[in-house]
C-alpha positions as CSV (number, residue, x, y, z in Angstrom):
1,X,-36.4,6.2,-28.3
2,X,-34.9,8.8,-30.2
3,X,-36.5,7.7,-33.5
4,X,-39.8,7.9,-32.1
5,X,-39.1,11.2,-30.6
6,X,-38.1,12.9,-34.2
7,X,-41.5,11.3,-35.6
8,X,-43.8,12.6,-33.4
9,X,-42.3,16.1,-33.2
10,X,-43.2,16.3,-36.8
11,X,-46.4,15.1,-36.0
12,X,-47.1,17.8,-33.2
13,X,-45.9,20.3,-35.5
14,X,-48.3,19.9,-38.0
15,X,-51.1,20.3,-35.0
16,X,-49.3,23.4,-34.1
17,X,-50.0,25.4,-37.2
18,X,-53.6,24.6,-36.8
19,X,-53.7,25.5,-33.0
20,X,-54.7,22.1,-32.0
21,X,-54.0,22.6,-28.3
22,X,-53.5,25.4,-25.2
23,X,-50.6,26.0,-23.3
24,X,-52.5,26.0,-20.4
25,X,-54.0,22.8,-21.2
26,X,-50.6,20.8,-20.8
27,X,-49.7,19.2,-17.7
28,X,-46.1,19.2,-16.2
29,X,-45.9,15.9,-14.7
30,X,-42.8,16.6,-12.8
31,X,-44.9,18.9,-10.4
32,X,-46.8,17.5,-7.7
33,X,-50.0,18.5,-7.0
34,X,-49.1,19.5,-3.1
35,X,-46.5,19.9,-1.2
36,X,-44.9,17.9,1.2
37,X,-42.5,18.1,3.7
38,X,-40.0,15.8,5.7
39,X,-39.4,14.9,9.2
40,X,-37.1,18.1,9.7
41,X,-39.8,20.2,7.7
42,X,-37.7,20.8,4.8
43,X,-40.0,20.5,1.3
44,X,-39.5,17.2,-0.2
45,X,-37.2,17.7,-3.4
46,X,-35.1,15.0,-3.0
47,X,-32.1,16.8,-0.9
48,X,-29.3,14.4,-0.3
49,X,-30.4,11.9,-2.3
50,X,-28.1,10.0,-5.0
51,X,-29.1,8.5,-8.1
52,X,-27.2,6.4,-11.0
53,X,-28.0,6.7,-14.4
54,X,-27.0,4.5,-17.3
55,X,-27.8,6.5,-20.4
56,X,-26.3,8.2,-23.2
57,X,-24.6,10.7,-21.0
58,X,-25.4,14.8,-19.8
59,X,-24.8,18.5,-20.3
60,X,-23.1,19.5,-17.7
61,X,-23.5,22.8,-18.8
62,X,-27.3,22.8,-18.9
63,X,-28.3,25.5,-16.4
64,X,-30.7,23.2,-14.9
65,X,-28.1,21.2,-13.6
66,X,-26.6,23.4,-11.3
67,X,-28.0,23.9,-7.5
68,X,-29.0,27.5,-6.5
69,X,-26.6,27.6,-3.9
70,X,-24.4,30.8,-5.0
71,X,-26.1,33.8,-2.7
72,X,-28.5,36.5,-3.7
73,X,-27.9,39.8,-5.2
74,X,-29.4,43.1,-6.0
75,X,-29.4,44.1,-9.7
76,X,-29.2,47.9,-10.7
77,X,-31.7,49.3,-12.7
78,X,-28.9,51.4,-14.5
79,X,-31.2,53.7,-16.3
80,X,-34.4,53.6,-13.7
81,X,-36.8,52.8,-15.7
82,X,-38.0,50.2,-13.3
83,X,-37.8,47.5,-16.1
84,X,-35.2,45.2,-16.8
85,X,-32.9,46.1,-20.1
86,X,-30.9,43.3,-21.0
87,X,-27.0,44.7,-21.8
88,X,-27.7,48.0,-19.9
89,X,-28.7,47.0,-16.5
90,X,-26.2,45.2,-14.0
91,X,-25.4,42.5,-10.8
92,X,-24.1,44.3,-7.9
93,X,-21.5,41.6,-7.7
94,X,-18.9,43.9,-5.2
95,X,-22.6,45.2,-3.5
96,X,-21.3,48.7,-3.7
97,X,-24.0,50.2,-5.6
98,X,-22.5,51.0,-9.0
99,X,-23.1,49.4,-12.0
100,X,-19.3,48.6,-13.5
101,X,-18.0,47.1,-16.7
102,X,-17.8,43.5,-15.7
103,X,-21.4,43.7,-14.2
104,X,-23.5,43.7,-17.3
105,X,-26.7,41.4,-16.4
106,X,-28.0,39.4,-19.8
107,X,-30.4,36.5,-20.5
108,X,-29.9,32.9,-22.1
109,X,-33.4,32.6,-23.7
110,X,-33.7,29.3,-23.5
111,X,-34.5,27.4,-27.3
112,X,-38.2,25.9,-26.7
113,X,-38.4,22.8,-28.5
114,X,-42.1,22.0,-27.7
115,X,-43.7,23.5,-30.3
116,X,-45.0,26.2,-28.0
117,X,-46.7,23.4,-25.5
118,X,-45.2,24.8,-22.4
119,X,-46.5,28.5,-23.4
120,X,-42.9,30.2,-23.4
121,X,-42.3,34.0,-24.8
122,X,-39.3,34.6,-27.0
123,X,-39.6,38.0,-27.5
124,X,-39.1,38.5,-23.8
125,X,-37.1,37.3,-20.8
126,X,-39.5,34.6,-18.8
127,X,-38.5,34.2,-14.9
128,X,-39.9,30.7,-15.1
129,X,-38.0,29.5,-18.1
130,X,-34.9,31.3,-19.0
131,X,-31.6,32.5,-17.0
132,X,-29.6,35.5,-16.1
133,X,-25.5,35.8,-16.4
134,X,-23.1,37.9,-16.1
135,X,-21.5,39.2,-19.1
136,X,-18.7,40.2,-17.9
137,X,-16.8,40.9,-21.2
138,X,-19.6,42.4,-22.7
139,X,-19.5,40.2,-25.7
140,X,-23.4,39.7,-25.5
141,X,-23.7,35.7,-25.2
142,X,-22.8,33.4,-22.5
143,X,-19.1,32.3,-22.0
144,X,-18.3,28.6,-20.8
145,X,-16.3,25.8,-20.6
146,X,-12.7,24.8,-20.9
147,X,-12.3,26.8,-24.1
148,X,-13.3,30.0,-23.0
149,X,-10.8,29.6,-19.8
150,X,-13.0,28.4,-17.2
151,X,-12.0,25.9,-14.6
152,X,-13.4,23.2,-12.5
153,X,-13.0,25.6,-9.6
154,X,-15.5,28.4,-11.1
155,X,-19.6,28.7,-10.3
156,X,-21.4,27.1,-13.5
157,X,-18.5,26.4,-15.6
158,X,-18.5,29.7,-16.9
159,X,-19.9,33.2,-16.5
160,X,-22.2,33.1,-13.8
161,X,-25.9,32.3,-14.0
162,X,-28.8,33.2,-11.7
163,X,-32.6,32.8,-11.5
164,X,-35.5,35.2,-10.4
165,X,-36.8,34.1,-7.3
166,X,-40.4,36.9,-8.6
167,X,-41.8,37.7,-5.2
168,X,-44.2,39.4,-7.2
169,X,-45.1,36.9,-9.5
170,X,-45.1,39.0,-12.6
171,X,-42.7,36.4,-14.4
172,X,-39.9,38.6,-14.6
173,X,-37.4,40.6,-12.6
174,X,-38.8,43.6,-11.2
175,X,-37.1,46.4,-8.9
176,X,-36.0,45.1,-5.8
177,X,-36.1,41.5,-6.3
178,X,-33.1,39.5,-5.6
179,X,-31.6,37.8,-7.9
180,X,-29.6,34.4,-6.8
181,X,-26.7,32.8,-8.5
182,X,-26.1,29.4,-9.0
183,X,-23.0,27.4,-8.0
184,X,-22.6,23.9,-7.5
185,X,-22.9,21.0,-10.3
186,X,-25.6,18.4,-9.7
187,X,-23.4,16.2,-11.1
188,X,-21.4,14.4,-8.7
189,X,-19.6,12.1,-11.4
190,X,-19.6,10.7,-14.9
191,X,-18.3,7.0,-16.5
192,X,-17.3,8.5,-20.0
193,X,-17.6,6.2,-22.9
194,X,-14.1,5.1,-23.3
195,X,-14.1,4.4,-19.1
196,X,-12.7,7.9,-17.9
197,X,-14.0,8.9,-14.8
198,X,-15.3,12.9,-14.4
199,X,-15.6,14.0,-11.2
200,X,-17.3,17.1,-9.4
201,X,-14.3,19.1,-8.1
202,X,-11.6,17.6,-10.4
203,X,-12.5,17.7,-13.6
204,X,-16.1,17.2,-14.3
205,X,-15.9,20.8,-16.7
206,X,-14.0,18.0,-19.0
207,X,-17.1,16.0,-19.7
208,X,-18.2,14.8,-23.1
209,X,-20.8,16.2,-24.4
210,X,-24.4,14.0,-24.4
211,X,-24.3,13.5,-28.4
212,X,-27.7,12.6,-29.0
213,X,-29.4,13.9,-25.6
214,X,-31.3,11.0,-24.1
215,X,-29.2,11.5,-20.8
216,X,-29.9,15.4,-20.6
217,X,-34.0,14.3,-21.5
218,X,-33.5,12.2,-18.3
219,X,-31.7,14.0,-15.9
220,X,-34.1,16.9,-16.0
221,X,-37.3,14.8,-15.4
222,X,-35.3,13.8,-12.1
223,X,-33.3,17.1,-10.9
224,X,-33.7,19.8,-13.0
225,X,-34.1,23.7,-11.7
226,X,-34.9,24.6,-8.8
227,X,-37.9,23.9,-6.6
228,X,-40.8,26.9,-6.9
229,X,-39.0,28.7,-9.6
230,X,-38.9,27.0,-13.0
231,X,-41.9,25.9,-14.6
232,X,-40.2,22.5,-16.2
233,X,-38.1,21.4,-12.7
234,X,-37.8,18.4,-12.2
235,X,-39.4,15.9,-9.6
236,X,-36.3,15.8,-7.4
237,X,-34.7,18.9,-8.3
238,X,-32.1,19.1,-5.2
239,X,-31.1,15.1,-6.0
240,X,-27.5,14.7,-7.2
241,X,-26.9,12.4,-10.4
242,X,-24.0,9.8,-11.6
243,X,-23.8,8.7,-15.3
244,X,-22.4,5.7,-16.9
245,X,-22.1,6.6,-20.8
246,X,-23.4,3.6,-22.8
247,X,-21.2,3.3,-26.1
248,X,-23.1,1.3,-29.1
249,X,-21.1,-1.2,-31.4
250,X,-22.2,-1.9,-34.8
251,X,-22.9,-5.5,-34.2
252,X,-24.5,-7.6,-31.2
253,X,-24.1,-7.5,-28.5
254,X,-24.5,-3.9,-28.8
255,X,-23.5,-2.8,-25.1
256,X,-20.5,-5.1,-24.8
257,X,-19.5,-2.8,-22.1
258,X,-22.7,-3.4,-19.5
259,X,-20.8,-4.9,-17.1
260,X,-18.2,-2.4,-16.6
261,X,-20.9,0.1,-16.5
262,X,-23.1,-1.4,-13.3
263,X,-19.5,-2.7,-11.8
264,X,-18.9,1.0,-11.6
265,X,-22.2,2.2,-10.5
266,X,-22.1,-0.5,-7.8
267,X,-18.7,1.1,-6.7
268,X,-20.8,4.6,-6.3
269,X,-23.0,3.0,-4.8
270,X,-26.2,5.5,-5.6
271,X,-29.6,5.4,-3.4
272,X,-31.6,4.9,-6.6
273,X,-29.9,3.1,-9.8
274,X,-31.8,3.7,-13.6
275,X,-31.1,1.8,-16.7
276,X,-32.0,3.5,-19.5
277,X,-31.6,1.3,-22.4
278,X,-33.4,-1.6,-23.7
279,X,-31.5,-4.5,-25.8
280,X,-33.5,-7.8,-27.0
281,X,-31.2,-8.4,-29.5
282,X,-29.4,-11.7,-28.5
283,X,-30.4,-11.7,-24.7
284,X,-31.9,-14.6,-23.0
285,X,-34.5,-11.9,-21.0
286,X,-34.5,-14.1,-17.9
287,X,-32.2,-11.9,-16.0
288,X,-29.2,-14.5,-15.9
289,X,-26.4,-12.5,-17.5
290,X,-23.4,-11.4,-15.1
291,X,-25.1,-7.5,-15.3
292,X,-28.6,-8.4,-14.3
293,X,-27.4,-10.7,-11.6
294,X,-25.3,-7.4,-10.1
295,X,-28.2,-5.6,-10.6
296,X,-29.8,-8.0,-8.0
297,X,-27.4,-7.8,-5.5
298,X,-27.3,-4.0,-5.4
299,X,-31.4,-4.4,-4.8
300,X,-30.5,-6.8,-2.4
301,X,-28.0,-4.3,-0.5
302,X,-30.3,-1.4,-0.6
303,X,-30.0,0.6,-3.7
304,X,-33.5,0.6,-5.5
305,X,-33.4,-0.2,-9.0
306,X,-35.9,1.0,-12.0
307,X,-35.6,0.6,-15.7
308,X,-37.7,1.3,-18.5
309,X,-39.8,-1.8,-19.8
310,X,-38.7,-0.8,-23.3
311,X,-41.1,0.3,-26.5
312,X,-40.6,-2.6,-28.4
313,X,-44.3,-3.3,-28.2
314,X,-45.6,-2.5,-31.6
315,X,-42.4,-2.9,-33.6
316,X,-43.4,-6.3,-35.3
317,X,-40.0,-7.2,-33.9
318,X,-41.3,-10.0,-31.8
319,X,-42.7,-13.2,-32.3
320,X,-44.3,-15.9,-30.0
321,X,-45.6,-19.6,-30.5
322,X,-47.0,-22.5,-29.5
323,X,-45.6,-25.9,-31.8
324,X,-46.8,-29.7,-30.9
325,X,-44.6,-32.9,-31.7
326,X,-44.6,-32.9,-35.4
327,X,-45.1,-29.2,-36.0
328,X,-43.3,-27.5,-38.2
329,X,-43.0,-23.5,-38.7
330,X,-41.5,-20.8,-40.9
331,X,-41.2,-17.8,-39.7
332,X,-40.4,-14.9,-42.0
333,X,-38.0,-11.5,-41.0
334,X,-37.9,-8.8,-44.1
335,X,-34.8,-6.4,-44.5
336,X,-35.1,-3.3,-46.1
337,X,-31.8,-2.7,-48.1
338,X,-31.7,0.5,-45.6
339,X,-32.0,1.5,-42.3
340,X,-31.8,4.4,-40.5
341,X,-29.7,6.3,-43.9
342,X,-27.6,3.4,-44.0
343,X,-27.3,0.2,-46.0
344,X,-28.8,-2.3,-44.3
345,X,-25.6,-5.4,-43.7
346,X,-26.7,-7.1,-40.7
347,X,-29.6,-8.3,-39.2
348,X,-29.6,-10.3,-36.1
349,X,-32.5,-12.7,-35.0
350,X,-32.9,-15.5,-32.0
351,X,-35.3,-17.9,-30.8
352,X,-35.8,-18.7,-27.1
353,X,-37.3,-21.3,-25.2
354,X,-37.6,-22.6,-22.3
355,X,-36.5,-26.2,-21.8
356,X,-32.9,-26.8,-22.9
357,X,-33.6,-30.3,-23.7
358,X,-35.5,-29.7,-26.6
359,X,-33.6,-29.3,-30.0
360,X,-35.6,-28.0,-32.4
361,X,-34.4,-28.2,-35.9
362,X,-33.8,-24.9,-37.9
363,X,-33.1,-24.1,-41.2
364,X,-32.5,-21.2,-42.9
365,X,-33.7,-19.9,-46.3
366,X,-31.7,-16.9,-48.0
367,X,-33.5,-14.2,-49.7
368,X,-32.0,-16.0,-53.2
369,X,-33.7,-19.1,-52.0
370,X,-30.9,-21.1,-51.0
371,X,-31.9,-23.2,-47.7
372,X,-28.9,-24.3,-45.0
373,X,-28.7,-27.2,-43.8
374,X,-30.1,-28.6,-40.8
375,X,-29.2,-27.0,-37.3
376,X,-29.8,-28.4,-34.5
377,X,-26.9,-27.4,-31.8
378,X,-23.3,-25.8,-31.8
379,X,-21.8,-22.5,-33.2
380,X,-20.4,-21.6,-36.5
381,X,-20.4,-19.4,-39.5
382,X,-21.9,-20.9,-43.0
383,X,-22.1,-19.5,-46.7
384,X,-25.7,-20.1,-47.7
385,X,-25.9,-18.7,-51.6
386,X,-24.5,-15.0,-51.7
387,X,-25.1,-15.0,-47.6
388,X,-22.8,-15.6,-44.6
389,X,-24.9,-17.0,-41.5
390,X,-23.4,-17.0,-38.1
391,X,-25.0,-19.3,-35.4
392,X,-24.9,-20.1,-32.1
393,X,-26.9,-22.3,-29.6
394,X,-26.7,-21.3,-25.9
395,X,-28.3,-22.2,-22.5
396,X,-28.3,-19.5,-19.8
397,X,-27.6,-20.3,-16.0
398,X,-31.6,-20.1,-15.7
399,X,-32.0,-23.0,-17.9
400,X,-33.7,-21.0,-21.0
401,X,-32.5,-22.2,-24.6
402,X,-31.3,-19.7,-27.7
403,X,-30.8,-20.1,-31.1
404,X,-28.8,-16.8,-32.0
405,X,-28.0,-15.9,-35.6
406,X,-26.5,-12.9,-37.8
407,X,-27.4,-12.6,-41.6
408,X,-24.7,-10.4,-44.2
409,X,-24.3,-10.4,-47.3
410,X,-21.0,-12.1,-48.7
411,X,-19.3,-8.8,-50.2
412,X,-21.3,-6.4,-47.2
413,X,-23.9,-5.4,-49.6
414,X,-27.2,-5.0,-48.6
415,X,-29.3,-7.9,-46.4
416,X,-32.6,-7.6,-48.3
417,X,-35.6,-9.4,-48.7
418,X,-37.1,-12.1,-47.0
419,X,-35.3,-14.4,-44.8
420,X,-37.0,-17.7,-44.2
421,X,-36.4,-19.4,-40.2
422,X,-38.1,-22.7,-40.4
423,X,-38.4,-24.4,-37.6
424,X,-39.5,-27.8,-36.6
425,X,-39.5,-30.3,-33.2
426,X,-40.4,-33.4,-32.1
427,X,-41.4,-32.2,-28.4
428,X,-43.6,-29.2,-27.3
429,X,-42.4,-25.9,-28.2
430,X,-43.4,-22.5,-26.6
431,X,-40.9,-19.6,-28.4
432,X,-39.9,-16.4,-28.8
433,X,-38.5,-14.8,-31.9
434,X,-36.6,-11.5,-31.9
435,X,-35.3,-9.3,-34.6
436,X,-33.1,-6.8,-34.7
437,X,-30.6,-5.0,-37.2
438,X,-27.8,-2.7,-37.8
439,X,-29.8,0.3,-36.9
440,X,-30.9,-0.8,-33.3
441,X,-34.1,1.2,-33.9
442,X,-37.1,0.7,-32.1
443,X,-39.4,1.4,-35.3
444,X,-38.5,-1.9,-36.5
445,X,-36.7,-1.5,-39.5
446,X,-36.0,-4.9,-39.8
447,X,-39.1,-6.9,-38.5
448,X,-41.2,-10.2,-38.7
449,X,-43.8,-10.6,-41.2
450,X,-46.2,-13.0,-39.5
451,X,-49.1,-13.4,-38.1
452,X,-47.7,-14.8,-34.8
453,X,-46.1,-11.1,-34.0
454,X,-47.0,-10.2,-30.5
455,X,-46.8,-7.6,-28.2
456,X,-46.5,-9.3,-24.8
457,X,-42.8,-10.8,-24.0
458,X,-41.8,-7.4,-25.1
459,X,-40.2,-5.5,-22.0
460,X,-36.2,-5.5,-23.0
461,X,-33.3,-6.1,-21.4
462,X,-32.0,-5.0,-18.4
463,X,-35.7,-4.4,-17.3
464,X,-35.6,-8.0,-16.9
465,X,-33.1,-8.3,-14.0
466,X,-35.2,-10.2,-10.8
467,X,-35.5,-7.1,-8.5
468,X,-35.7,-4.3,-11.1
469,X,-38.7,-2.3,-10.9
470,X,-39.9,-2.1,-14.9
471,X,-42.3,0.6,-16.0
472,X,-44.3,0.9,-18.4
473,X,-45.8,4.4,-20.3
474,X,-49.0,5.9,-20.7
475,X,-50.3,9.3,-22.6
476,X,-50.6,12.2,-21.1
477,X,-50.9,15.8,-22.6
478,X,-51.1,15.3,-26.4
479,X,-52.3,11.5,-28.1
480,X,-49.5,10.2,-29.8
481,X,-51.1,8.8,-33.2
482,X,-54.7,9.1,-34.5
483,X,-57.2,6.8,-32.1
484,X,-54.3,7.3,-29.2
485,X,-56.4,8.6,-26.1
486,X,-55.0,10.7,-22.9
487,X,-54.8,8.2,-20.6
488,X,-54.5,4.9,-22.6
489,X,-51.1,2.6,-22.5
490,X,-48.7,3.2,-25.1
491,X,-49.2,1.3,-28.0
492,X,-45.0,0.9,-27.9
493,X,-44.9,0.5,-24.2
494,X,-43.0,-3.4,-23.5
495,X,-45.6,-5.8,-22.2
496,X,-45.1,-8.7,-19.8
497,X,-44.8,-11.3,-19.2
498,X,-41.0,-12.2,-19.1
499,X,-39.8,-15.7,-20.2
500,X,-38.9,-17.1,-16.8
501,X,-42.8,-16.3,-15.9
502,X,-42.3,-13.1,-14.1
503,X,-44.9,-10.3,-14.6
504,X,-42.8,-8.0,-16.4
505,X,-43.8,-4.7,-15.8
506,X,-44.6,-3.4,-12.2
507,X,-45.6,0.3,-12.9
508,X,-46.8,2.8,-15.0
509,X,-46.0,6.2,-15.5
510,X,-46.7,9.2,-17.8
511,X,-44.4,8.6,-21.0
512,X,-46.1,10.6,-23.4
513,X,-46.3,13.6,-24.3
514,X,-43.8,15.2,-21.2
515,X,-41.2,17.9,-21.1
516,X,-37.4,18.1,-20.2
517,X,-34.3,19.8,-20.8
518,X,-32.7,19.2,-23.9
519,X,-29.3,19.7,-24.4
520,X,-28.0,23.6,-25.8
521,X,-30.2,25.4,-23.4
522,X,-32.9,23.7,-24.3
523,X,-36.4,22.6,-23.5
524,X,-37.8,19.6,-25.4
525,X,-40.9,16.9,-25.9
526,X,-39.2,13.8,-23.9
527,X,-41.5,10.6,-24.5
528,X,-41.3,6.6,-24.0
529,X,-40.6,4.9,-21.7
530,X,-37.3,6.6,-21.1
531,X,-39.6,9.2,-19.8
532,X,-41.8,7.1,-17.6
533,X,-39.0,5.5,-15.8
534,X,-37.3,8.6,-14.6
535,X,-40.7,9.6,-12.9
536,X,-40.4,6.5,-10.4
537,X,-36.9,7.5,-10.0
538,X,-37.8,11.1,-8.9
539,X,-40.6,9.6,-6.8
540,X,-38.2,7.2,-5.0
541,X,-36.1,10.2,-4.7
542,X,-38.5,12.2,-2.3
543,X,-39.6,9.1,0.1
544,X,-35.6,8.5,0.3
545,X,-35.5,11.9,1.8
546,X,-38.7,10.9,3.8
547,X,-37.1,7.9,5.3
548,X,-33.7,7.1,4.0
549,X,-34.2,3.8,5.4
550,X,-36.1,3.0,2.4
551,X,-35.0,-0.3,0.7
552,X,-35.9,-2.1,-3.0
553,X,-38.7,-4.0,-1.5
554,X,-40.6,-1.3,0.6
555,X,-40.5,1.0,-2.0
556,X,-42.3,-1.6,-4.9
557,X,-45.0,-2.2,-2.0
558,X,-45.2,1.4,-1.6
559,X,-45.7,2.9,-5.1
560,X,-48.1,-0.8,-5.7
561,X,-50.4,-0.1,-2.7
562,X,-50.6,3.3,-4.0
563,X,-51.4,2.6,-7.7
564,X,-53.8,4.6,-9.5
565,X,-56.5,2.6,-11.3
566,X,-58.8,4.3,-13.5
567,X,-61.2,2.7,-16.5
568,X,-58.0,2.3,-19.2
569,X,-56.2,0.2,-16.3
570,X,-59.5,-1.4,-15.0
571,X,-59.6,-3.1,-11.9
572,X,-58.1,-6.6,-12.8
573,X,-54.6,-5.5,-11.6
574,X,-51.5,-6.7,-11.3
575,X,-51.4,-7.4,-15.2
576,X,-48.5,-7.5,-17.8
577,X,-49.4,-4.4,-19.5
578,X,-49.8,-2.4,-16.6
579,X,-47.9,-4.0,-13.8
580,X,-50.1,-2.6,-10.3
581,X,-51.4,0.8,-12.3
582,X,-50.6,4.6,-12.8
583,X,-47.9,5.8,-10.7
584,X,-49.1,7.6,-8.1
585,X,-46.3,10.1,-6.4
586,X,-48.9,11.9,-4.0
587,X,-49.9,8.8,-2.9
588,X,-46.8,7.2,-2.2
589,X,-45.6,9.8,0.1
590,X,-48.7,10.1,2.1
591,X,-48.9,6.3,2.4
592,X,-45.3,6.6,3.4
593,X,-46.0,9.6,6.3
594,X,-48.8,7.7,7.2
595,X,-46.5,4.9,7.9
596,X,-44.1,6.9,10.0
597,X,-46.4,8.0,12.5
C-alpha cells in the first residue's frame, strides 16, 4: 500500500500545479451525511466502542488521538485587539484573569500533505484543522514525550493541546469563545513489534513510533478528532483503538509472528477486530492456517472481524489455469535484478490446487537455462546452474495442495531474468500461481509474464479467514490513473473468488482518493484498500453503540441489505468484485433503528 500511495501523490501533484481540482469539490468520506443518535440520544460517534487493529503501529502523539475530555477555558486577548496573536495571547489556566508566563497560547499548524485537496490555509491558524497548546516555556514549538520530561500521568503526553469549539463559525478563535483541552489517549493499548505491551495509564507515552505510517493512516479514518469540530475526523471519533505492530522478515513467511498477534488481540478481546495486511506469498488462501481459524472463533464469540481484500489485482502477480490429462504448461515469472532500491535475491512463487491427490509434475528452468529435475512431492533445497531452489509440497487442513518454492542466486547476487515453472499432470488441473519477492510490494516487482495473469483469486490473506468481512475499494474524489472514473472499482482492488469457492469480497468502500492523519502532525492522501476497510470498521463502530448486541453475522446482513448499487456495480449483485455493493453507512444505521423499534 505504501508504494502506491508515493506514486500517486506524485501524480496528484502534477494536477495540482495546473489546478485540476476544487477544495470544495472533495468529499470527506468519514462524514456522514446526517446525524444520528442512539437509544440514550447521545450522537452516534462510536462512544464506548473498542476496536483492534493489526497494522504497522500509531502516533500516539498525533493530536487526533486524544479525546476532548480536558475542560474548557477562556483565552485572554492580551493586547485587545479582538484577534488571536499567536505567542502574545494566553489560556487562563489558574481562571484568574491574567495572562502569566506559563500561559502563552500557540498553534501546531498542522503539515497538509494533500496537495491542498482539503482547502487548508498555512498562513493562518484554521479551527477545523490545526491545534492550540500551551507554551509554557515560551520556546515557541510544542513540547512532548518522554524526552522532554513528560510522563504517562500528563494530558497529551506533553504541553497541553486544545481545539476551538467556533460558536461563530468564522474558523478561528474569536473573543469569548472557549477553548477546550484535550486529555485522555484513544489508545487503550499497543502489541509493539518485539511483543511489549504499552498500556494507557502505564506506559503507553513509551510507544514506538509508527515508522512508515500505515497505522496512523488508519486509526484516523476510524477515531480521529472530535465530532463537529475537525474537518478530517474520523467516522467513529469517540471509539478507543488497540494495535498489534506487524514486524516484516526478509524472507517468507513474512509475518511469522501472526499468531501471536491475533492470540493477543483475542485476549483484548475488542468489539470490532481489523487486519490490515495482505500476504499471498506462500499461503494456501482457504482460511486453514492456525490465525485464520482464531479469527473465526472470535467471529464466532461476537467480535466482528473486517480486513482489507488486498490490491493485488493488477499486479501481474497472479496466475490462474485450466490443464487436461496430458497438458502441459510453462509458466514464466521475470525478476528485475532490483526492487524497491535493493538487489533483488529472492523471489518466492507457489502453485495451488485444489485436490491433494493430484501430483503434478514441475520443473524448473534457471534464468541460465539449466532445468531441475522432476518434482513431484517432498521438501528440499537443490543447486540448479548458478541457482539454489528451495521446495516444498504441502496440503492444508482444508484439503487444498501447494507447491512452494524460493529462487537465490548461489553467492546472493541478483535473481534476474526469466524463471521458467513448467508444469505438467496426468489428471485435471485448475491452479493458481503466485509471485512474490524480497520487496513485498504490491506494484509487482517481481511478476508473471503470461497471458494466463488474472485478476480474480486476488483478495490476500487474512481477508480469507471464513467469517471475515473482506472489502473491496472504489474511487472517490480524484481518478487514480488516466481512464480511472469516480465511482468505478479499483483497478488494484483483490477480486474473488477464494480457492475454497467462497465469494471473496463482501463490501465495498471508498478507497481512493480519501484523507487521514499522517504521522508528525499531519494530514495525508490515505488510499487502497487499507482505506476502504477502516470505513466498515467505523460503520460497525456506530451501530455497536446503537445496539451493542450486535454480532459478526447481523452486522454482514446489515451493511448487505443496505448496499448501494449504482450503474458501475449494476444490479447482478453479490459478485466477486464487488461483494453486495458500495457501503452504505446511512443506510445501515437507519435499517438498524428501524429494526429496534
Amino acid at each position: 500500500m505504501k508504494k502506491i500511495l508515493v506514486g500517486i501523490s506524485l501524480f496528484l501533484s502534477s494536477y495540482n500545479v495546473f489546478g485540476q481540482f476544487n477544495p470544495d469539490d472533495m468529499i470527506i468520506t468519514t462524514r456522514l451525511s446526517e446525524t444520528f443518535y442512539d437509544k440514550n440520544g447521545d450522537v452516534l460517534t462510536g462512544k464506548g466502542v473498542i476496536i483492534g487493529d493489526v497494522d504497522s503501529g500509531v502516533d500516539v502523539f498525533h493530536p487526533m488521538f486524544f479525546f476532548a475530555d480536558g475542560g474548557d477555558y477562556n483565552w485572554i486577548d492580551v493586547n485587545g485587539d479582538g484577534k488571536f496573536v499567536p505567542g502574545e495571547d494566553a489560556v487562563d489556566l489558574d481562571n484568574d484573569g491574567i495572562a502569566s508566563d506559563n500561559e502563552i497560547l500557540r498553534y501546531i499548524e498542522m503539515n497538509d500533505q494533500t496537495y491542498g485537496m482539503i482547502g487548508s490555509n498555512s498562513r493562518k491558524f484554521e479551527a477545523n484543522f490545526d491545534f492550540l497548546y500551551n507554551d509554557a516555556n515560551n520556546n515557541k514549538k510544542r513540547d512532548f514525550g518522554p524526552k522532554a520530561g513528560f510522563t504517562e500521568q500528563d494530558p497529551t503526553y506533553g504541553e497541553l493541546l486544545f481545539i476551538v469549539r467556533d460558536d461563530d463559525g468564522n474558523n478561528t478563535l474569536s473573543v469569548g469563545e472557549k477553548i477546550t483541552a484535550l486529555h485522555t489517549s484513544k489508545v487503550r493499548a499497543v502489541r509493539e513489534k518485539d511483543g511489549t505491551i504499552r498500556r494507557r495509564g502505564v506506559d503507553l507515552i513509551y510507544t514506538e513510533p509508527d515508522s512508515i505510517g500505515h497505522g496512523t493512516g488508519v486509526a484516523g479514518i476510524i477515531m480521529g478528532g472530535t465530532y463537529g469540530v475537525q474537518k478530517l475526523h474520523g467516522i467513529a471519533p469517540n471509539a478507543e483503538m488497540i494495535f498489534a505492530n506487524i514486524k516484516y522478515d526478509y524472507t517468507p513467511r513474512f509475518v511469522r509472528n501472526f499468531p501471536e498477534l491475533v492470540g493477543f488481540m483475542a485476549e483484548e478481546n475488542p468489539d470490532i477486530l481489523l487486519f490490515e495486511d495482505g500476504e499471498w506469498c506462500w499461503e494456501f488462501m482457504d482460511g486453514s492456517t492456525e490465525e485464520e481459524r482464531l479469527t473465526t472463533q472470535m467471529a464466532l464469540n461476537g467480535t466482528i472481524v473486517v480486513g482489507g481484500a488486498g490490491n493485488l489485482a493488477d499486479g501481474k502477480m497472479h496466475i490462474y489455469d485450466k490443464l487436461q490429462s496430458g497438458d502441459k504448461r510453462t509458466y514464466v515469472v521475470e525478476c528485475p535484478s532490483r526492487a524497491e532500491g535493493k538487489v533483488n535475491d529472492g523471489v518466492f512463487p507457489s502453485i495451488l490446487w485444489r485436490d491433494p491427490n493430484v501430483y503434478p509434475v514441475i520443473t524448473i528452468e534457471t534464468p541460465d537455462g539449466k532445468e531441475s529435475d522432476e518434482l513431484r512431492d517432498g521438501s528440499g533445497f537443490i543447486r540448479v546452474g548458478d541457482y539454489n531452489i528451495f521446495y516444498s509440497r504441502d496440503v492444508s487442513s482444508k484439503g487444498t495442495a501447494m507447491f512452494r518454492f524460493g529462487f537465490s542466486e548461489k553467492d546472493s547476487g541478483s535473481v534476474k531474468g526469466d524463471w521458467k515453472i513448467n508444469v505438467s499432470t496426468d489428471k485435471e488441473l485448475e491452479l493458481q500461481g503466485y509471485v512474490v519477492d524480497v520487496s513485498q510490494g504490491w506494484d509487482g516487482n517481481s511478476h508473471w509474464k503470461s497471458n494466463k495473469i488474472s485478476e480474480v483469486y486476488t483478495v490476500t490473506f487474512p481477508s480469507t479467514a471464513d467469517s471475515l468481512i473482506s472489502t473491496g475499494a472504489y474511487t472517490v474524489n480524484f481518478p487514480f490513473y488516466p481512464g480511472d472514473e469516480i465511482g468505478k472499482l479499483c483497478s488494484y482492488s483483490g477480486r474473488g473468488p477464494l480457492i475454497n469457492g467462497r465469494l471473496g469480497v463482501d463490501i465495498v468502500a471508498p478507497g481512493h482518493t480519501t484523507f487521514s492523519t499522517a504521522t508528525n502532525y499531519s494530514y495525508q492522501i490515505f488510499s487502497g484498500t487499507s482505506s476502504a476497510a477502516p470505513h466498515v470498521v467505523g460503520t460497525a463502530a456506530l451501530l455497536l453503540q446503537y445496539d451493542n448486541t450486535l454480532d459478526n453475522p447481523r452486522f454482514k446482513q446489515l451493511i448487505y441489505s443496505s448496499a448501494s448499487k449504482d450503474r458501475f456495480t449494476g444490479d447482478d449483485l453479490p459478485n466477486n468484485k464487488w461483494g453486495y455493493g458500495k457501503l452504505n453507512i446511512e443506510g445501515a444505521i437507519r435499517t438498524l433503528i428501524e429494526q429496534n423499534k
